[in-house]
N, C-alpha and C positions, 0 to 999 in steps of 0.2 A: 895704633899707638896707645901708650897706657894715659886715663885718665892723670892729670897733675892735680892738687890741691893748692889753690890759688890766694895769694895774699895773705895767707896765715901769719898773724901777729909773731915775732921772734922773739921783740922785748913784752913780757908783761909787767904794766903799770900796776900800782901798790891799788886803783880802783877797777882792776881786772882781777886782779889775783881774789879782791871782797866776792865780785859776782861770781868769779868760781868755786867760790865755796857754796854757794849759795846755789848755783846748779848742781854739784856735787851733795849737796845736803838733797834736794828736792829729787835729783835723779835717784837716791836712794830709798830715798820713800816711795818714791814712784816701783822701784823691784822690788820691795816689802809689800806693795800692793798688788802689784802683777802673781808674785808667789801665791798669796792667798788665794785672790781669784782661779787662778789656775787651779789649784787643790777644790774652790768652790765648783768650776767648773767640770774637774774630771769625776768629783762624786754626784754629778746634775746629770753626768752621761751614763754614770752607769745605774743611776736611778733610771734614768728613761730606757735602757736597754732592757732592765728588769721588770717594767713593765710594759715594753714588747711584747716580751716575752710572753706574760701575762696573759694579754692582748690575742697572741696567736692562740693558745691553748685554749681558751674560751670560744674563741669563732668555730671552736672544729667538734663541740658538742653538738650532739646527735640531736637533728631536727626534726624527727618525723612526728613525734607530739606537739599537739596545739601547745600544753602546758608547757611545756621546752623550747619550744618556741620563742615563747612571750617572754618567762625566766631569760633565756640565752640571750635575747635582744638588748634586757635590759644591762645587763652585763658588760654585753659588750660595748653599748656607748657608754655606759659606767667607767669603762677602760680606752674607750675611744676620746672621751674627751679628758681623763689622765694623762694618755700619751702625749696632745695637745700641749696642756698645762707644761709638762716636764721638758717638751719641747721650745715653747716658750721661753722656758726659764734657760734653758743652755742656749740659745742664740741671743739674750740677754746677755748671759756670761762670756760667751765667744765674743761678741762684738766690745766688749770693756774690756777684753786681753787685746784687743789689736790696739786700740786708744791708746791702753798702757804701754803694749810695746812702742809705737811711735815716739810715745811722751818719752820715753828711757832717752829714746838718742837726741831725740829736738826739745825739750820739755817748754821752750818758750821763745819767742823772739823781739819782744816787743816789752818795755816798760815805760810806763806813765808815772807821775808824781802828781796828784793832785790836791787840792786844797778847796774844801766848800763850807761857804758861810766862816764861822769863827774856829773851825776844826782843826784839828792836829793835823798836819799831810797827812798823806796816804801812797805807801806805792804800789801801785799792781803791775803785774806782769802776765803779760799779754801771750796766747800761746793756739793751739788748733783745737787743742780741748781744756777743758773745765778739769782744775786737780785740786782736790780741798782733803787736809789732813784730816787725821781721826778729832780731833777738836772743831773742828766744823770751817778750817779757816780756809779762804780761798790762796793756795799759793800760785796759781797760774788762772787766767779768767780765758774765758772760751771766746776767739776773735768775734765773733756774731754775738756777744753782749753789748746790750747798749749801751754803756762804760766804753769798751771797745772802738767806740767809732771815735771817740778823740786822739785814740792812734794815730788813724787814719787822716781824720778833717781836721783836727786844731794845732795852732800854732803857739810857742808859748802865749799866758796872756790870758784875758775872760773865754769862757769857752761854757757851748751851750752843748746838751747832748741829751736825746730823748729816753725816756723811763716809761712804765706801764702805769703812772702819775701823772705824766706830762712832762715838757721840758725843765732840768734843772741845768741850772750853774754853775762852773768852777772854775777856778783856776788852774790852768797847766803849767807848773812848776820846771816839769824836765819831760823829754822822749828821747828815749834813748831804745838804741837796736844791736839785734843780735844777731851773729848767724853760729849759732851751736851743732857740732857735729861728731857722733859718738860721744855724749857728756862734755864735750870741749869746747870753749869759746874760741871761734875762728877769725869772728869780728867783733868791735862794739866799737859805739861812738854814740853823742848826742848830735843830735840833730832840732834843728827847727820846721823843718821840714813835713811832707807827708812822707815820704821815704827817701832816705838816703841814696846818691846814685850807686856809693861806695857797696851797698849791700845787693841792689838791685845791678850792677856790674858785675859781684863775684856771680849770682846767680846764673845772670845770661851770658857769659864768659864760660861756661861748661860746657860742654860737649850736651847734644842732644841726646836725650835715653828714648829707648823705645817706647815711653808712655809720656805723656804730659804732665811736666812737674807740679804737683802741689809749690806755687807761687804765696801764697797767702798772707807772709813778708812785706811783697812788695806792690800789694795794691798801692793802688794811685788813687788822689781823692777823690777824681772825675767817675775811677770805676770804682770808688766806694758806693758813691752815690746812686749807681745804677744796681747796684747789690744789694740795698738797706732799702730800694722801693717797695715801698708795700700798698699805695695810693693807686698808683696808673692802672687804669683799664687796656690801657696799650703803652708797652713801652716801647721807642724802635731806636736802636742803639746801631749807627752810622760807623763803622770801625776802618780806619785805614790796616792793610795789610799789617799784620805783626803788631799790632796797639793789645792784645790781649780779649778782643773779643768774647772768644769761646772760656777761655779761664775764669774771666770774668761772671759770665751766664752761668759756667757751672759752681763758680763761688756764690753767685746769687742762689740756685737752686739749693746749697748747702746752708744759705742764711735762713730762706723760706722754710724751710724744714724745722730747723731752730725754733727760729722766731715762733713760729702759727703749730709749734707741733701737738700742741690740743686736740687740732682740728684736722691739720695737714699729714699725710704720710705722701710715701713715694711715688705707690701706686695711683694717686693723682695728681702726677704731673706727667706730660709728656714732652720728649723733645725730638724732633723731627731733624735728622741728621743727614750730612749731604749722602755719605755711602755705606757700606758695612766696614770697611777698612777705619775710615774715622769714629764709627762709633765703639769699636773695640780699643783705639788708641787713649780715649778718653776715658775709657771702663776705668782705668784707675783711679779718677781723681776723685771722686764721690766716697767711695771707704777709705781712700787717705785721711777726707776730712774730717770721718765718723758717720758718714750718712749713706743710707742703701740707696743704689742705683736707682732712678728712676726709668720708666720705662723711655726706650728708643725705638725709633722707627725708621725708614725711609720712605718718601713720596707715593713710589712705586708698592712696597710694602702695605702702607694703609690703601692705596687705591683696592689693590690685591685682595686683600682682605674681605675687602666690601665687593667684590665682582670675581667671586669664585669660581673657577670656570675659563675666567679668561686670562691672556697674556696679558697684563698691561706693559706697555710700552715705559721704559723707566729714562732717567733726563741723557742719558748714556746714550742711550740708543738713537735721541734725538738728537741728540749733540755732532753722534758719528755720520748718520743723515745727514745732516747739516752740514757737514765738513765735505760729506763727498758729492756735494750739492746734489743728493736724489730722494731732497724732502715731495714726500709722495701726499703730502697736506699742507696745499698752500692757504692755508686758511688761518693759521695759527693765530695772527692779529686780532678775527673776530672772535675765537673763541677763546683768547686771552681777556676781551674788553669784558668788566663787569655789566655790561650791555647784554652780554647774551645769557647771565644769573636771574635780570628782570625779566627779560626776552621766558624764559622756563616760567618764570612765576604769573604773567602774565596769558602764558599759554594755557597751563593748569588748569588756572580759572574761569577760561573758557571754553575748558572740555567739553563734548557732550558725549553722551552716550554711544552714537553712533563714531565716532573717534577713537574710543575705547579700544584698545588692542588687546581681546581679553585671548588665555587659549588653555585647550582643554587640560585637566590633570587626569595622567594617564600611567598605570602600572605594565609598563611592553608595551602588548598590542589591545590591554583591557583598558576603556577608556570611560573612566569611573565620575566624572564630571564632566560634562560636555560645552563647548563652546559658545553655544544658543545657551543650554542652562545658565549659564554665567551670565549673558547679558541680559536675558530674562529678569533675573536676580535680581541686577544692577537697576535695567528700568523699574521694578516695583519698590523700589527705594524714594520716599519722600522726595520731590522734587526739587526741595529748599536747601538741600544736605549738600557740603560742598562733596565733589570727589572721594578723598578721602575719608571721609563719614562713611558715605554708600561702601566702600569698599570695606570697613571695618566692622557694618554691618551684615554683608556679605560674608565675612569671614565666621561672624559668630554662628551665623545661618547653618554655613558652611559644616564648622566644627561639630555640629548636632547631626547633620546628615551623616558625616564621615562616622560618627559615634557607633549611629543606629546599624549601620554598616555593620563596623568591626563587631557590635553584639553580634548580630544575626548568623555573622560570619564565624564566630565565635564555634557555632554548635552546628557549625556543617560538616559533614561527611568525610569532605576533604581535610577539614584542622583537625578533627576529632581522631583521624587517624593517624595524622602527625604527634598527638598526644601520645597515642598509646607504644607508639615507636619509639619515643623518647630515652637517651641512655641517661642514666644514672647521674652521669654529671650533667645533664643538658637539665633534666629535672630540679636538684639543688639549684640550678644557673638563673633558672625561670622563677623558683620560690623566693630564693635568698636574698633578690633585690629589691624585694618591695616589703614592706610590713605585714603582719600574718596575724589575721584578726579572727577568733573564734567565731567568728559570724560566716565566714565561707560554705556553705551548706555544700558546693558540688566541686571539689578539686579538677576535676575533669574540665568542668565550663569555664571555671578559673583560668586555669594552665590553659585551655582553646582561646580564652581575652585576651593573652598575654602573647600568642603565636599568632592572632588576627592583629593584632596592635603592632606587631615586627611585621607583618605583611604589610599593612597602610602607612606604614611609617612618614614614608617618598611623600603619601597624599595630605598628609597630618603636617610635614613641614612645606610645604609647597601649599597652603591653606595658613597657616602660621606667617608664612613670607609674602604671601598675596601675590605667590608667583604663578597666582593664573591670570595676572597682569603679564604682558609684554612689556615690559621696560623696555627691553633696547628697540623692538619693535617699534615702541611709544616714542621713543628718543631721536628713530629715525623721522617719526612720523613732522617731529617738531622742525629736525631740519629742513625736511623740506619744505616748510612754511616759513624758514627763519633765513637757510642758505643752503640753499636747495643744490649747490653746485657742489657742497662737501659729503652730499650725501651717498654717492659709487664708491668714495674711499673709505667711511665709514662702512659699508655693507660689504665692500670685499675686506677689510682685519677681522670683522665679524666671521665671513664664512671661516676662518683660520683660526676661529677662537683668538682674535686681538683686538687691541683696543687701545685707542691713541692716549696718552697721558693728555692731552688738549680736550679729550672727548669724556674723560672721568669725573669733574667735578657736577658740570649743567647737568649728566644722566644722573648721576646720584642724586644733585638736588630736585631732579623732574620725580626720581622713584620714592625718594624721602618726604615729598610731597604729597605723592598721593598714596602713602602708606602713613602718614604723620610717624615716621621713625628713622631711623638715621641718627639720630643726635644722643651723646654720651655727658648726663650732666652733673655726673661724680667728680669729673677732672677741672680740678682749681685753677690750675696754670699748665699754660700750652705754651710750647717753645719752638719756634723755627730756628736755625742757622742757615746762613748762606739764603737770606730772604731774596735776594736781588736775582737767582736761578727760577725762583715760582712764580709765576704770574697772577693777577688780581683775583684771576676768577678762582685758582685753586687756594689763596686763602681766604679768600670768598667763603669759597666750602669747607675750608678749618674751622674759621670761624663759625658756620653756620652748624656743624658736627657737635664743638664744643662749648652749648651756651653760656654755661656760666664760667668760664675757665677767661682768667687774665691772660692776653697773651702778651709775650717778648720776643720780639722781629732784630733778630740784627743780622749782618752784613757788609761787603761793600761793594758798594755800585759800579764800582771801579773795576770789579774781579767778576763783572757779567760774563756767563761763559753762552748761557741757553737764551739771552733776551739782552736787547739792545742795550748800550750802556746807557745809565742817565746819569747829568749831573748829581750829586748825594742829596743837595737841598731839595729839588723836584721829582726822587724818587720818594723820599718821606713824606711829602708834600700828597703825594698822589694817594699812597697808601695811605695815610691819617684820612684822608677824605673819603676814601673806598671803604673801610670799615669802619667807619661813625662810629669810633667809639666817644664815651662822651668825657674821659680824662683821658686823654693821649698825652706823650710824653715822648717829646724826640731829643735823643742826646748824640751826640758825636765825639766820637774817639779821634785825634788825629796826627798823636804824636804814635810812631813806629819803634816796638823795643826790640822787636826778634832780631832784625840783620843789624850788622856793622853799620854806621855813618856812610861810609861808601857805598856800601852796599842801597842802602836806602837812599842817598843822592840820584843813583844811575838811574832805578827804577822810579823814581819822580820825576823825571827827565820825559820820562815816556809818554806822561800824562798833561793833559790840556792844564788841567785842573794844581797839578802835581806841588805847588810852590805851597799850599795849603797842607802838605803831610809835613811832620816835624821828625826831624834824624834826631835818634839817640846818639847820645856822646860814648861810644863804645868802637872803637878805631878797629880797622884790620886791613886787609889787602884789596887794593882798587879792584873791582871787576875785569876779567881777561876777555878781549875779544881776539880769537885766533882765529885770520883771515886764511882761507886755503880755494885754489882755482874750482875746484867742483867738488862733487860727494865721492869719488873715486879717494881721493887727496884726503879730504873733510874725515872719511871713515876710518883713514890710517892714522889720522894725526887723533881721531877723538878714543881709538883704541889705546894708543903711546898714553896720550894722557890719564884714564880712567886706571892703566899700570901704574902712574906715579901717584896714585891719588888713592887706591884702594887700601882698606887697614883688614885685619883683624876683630876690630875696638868699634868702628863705626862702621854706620852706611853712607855712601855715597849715592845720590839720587839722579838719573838718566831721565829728566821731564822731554816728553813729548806734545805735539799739539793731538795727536788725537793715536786711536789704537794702533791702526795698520800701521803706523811709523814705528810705534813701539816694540808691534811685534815683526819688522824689519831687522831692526838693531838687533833686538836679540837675538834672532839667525843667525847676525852675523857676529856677534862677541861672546856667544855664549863656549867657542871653541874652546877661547885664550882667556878667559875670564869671568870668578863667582859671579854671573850674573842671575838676578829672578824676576821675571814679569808679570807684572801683578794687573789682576783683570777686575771688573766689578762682583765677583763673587768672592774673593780674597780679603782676609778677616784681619789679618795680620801682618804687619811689617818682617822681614828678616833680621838677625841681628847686628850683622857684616853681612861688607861685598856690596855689589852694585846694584841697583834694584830699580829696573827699567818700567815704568808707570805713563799713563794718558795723566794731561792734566786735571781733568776731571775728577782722578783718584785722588790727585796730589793737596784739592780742597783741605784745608785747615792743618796741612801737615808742615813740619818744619824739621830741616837737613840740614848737619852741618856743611855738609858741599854739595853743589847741585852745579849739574852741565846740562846745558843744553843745544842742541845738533840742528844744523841747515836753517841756521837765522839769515836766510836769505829773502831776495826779495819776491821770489816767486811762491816762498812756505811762510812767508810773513809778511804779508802787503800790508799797507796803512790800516786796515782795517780789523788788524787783529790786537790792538795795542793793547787791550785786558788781559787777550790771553797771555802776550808776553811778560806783561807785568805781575800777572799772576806766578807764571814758572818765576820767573827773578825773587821773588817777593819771597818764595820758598825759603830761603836761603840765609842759614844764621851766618857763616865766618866767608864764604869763599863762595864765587862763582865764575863758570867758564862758560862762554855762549862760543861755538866753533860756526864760523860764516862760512857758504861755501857757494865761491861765485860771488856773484853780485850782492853785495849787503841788504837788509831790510834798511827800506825809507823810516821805517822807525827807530834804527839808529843812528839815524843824522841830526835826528833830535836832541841828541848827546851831546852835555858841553863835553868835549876834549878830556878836560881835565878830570871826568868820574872815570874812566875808565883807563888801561894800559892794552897797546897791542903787543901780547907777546911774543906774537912769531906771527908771521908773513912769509907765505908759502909762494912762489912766482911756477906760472908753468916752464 
């Protein structure tokens, strides 16, 4: 069905008709500036194309003279860092035509009236970017100014609000809101409030789009506060389902950027996101706001990264384990407890020599450093040096032998005749990369360094990596002095090239240990989502990765899908004390805006805890429980329904508890009905139709209708109550849970009155 435009004013007020002129004025100026820019920017492109151009032509002069050489060199970063520059300036220019175009359709949503000290009022108006006319005046202020925050936090009245001065004072006269759409005002009203429901209603009353809206409207003061932190060394942010969590974090990463952008860019920040599917839904909201993406990852991704080579095991795959009860590492508990991070560090330091897993480096079957060599080595090492000293010593040792090597190798028989074979471009390929100094007396011995240097390459990073350490050797070594019984499951993923997500953090920190490397200290701010899926010890090793980086934990404890649930106060409780930071900061979200009232009533129902989440006041249809005698029955009635429920316009969401169920279903509906089954490599949502998902995908996403299949008691015993309330939680307008057979005991937990049955199936 087509999108509707909601609550649109019909009468306009004689103090409506002023602010449309007044958007009307401002949106014009806003396309007087968009036009320039554009014309600034398409002559910024075809400057940088012409020196391309430039650029190519030069590179392809004729290198065989020294003096040509040097000349051409110089040239060409002459023209290399022109390109730069020019390039620079057009994604300067590109990025202020996207601001401008936004600003054309929204150019504001927020105004303040203030009054300080003995002054004249003042009104600004509040908007996503910063828009000052050619006289230098601010007609729109960018929501991340510190002006700004009295949007957000004040009520009419005295009002404090911080400066790069210190706190000043004012008074707040008026707040008044907008919702403008194509140059139109669709709403306005003052309010005393931090946001009106009125505005924050039409919002979440729309239909869900395939990307995460830019909300910025309708912070709340609670999540202002957690966006304008710039004190915490740890923030951990408690969010009940649908409170705006993720929106939130990524409005803070767009404050951070603002605020600090001196010092700060994107590239130091990182955020750790549940899967690839949610980190592409979110890709939008960051250039909505004006700010480049910062970097994403997942779990399995950074482990990846750092253990090249092997599979790691991603929270999926533990998850599916786990579900079909054939977790093949019953150990997970220990090497969840930040117990077994000192356990490594305490081993470390009690290495000796003879412990030492060293093993030889070796090119095939030519083994160029030997295994005795190595601990040789290691023993003639000062005895006072910890480990890693000796090892770093080692390596410098190392690097001079490998040197003397590749010389000698240099002008042997064998390189020497690979020289003179050499074609035409393999020559240029060899010179062109490196610098070309009149000093070279013999081309020949040169061009043999440069073919001995690609020969030892394997030995030059494997001496770099101190990978004539055994790590995982080493790491088995520790288990079996630490837990000796997990050490057969360890050594058989190993022969398979894998490696358990539970076994990635301790090995890292036992190799980062005795390498002193591992840690990345450019990154300012580190960001987990869905904290309550990671265990102690794996941000343990974030933290330990990223020293100087503030991090931001949030979650809910509620929505454990990989580790047992906790209360929200005792899981904050635990982490604030696991990572010693020394400003911690724990904040809790606990009102719910994504689903209906109903919707949010049913699924607090489910919960021990549940009387503590707060329902938005935004009404729609009671939860459907449709009762049918078994899955035969279950599967005809949830096909009929998914036919009356599918659009064109939207998706309809088919949550599952784990894969095999999902890719069941789709066997069986993909006959009669758009369906797509979306797996842990899947980047992207569909536009329409059905789209049948593990709940594990379904983390931080949100449907306008979501069903869910065989809420019975046998696929939903007492013990799964997160997971159901996580599928539920999905869910803005509408949801159907189909029982088949006997009910889940966690439906009895339901008053009556949250839910409707609307068909009862009798054999």
């Amino acid at each position: 069905m087509a999108k509707k435009e909601k609550n649109v004013n019909t009468e306009i007020s004689p103090e409506q008709m002023k602010e449309q002129h007044r958007v009307d004025h401002v949106v014009q100026l806003i396309k007087n500036r968009y036009q320039t820019t554009k014309e600034e920017y398409e002559a910024a492109h075809q400057e940088t194309a012409s020196v391309e151009q430039n650029y190519g032509q030069n590179a392809k002069i004729n290198t065989y003279e020294i003096d040509d050489q040097m000349e051409t060199n110089a040239e060409v970063q002459q023209q290399k860092a022109l390109v730069s520059k020019n390039i620079l300036a057009e994604n300067i220019l590109k990025d202020q035509l996207q601001v401008l175009q936004t600003l054309s359709d929204s150019p504001y949503f927020g105004r303040i009236d203030i009054q300080e000290d003995d002054d004249q009022p003042e009104t600004l108006y509040i908007g996503t970017a910063s828009f000052i006319d050619s006289d230098n005046n601010f007609l729109v202020y960018d929501w991340r100014a510190p002006i700004a925050s009295i949007y957000y936090n004040g009520t009419l009245g005295p009002v404090t609000y911080q400066t790069p001065m210190g706190a000043q004072k004012a008074d707040l006269l008026k707040k008044r809101q907008f919702k403008i759409k194509h140059g139109t005002i669709q709403h306005m009203f003052d309010t005393n409030e931090t946001v009106g429901d009125d505005i924050l209603q039409a919002v979440l009353g729309e239909h869900s789009t395939a990307y995460m809206q830019n909300i910025v409207a309708t912070i709340q003061k609670e999540q202002n506060a957690i966006i304008r932190d710039t004190e915490s060394d740890l923030l951990l942010v408690q969010g009940v389902a649908g409170s705006g969590k993720t929106s939130t974090i990524l409005q803070r990463i767009a404050f951070l950027l603002y605020h600090s952008r001196q010092e700060l860019n994107a590239d130091q920040i990182v955020l750790f996101s549940p899967n690839l599917l949610f980190s592409n839904y979110i890709s939008a909201v960051l250039p909505s706001l004006g700010e480049r993406n910062m970097r994403q990852v997942t779990l399995a991704e950074f482990f990846g990264q750092r253990l090249q080579g092997l599979h790691v095991e991603t929270l999926f795959s533990r998850y599916e384990s786990q579900q079909r009860a054939v977790a093949d590492d019953d150990w997970h508990s220990a090497k969840s407890d930040p117990a077994i991070m000192q356990a490594v560090k305490q081993y470390y330091q009690q290495l000796t020599a003879s412990q030492l897993q060293f093993t030889a480096l070796s090119l095939g079957s030519e083994e160029v450093i030997s295994e005795n060599e190595l601990r040789e080595l290691y023993l003639a090492q000062p005895a006072t040096m910890r480990p890693s000293q000796k090892i770093q010593r080692m390596q410098k040792y190392l690097h001079k032998k490998i040197s003397a090597i590749i010389a000698t190798a240099a002008n042997s028989d064998q390189i020497q005749a690979e020289v003179a074979s050499l074609t035409n471009e393999e020559y240029h390929d060899l010179m062109g990369r490196h610098e070309i100094n009149q000093d070279i007396p013999d081309v020949a011995t040169y061009l043999g360094q440069k073919l001995a240097e690609q020969h030892y390459a394997p030995i030059v990073d494997g001496i770099y990596n101190a990978f004539f350490v055994d790590f995982y050797a080493q790491y088995q070594a520790f288990l079996r002095s630490y837990l000796p019984a997990a050490v057969p499951a360890f050594s058989h993923r190993l022969e398979f090239h894998q490696i358990a997500l539970d076994d990635c953090a301790p090995l890292l920190l036992l190799r980062d240990l005795l390498t002193e490397g591992g840690q990345n200290r450019s990154i300012q701010h580190l960001f987990v989502d869905e904290m309550q899926d990671y265990t102690p010890t794996q941000l343990l090793y974030l933290q330990h990765s990223f020293p100087k980086a503030k991090l931001t934990l949030l979650g809910d404890s509620e929505q454990a899908l990989f580790n047992p649930m906790q209360a929200p106060k005792e899981l904050l409780t635990t982490l604030a004390q696991n990572l010693n930071a020394k400003n911690p900061r724990i904040v809790q979200l606990n009102k719910s805006y994504r689903s209906t009232q109903e919707i949010t009533d049913f699924m607090k129902d489910l919960l021990p805890d549940g009387d503590e989440i707060q329902s938005f006041t935004r009404h729609g249809d009671l939860p459907e429980l449709i009762i049918t005698p078994d899955k035969v029955r279950g599967l005809t009635v949830l096909q009929a329904e998914l036919n009356k429920i599918v659009s064109d316009e939207q998706v309809v969401a088919l949550i599952t508890k784990n894969k095999t169920e999902a890719t069941t279903l789709y066997q069986r509906l993909r006959r009669g009905l758009p369906v797509t089954l979306l797996d842990n490599a899947d980047r992207s949502l569909p536009e329409s139709g059905v789209v049948i998902l593990p709940i594990y995908l379904a983390k931080g996403l949100e449907f306008d209708d979501v069903v869910a299949f065989d809420i019975s008691r046998d696929n939903y015993p007492d013990t799964t109550a997160g997971i159901l309330y996580t599928i539920c939680s999905r869910a803005m307008h509408r949801l159907k849970l189909i029982v088949c057979g006997q009910p889940s005991p966690l439906l009895t937990q339901i008053a009556p009155e949250h839910y409707q049955i609307k068909r009862s199936l009798t054999s």
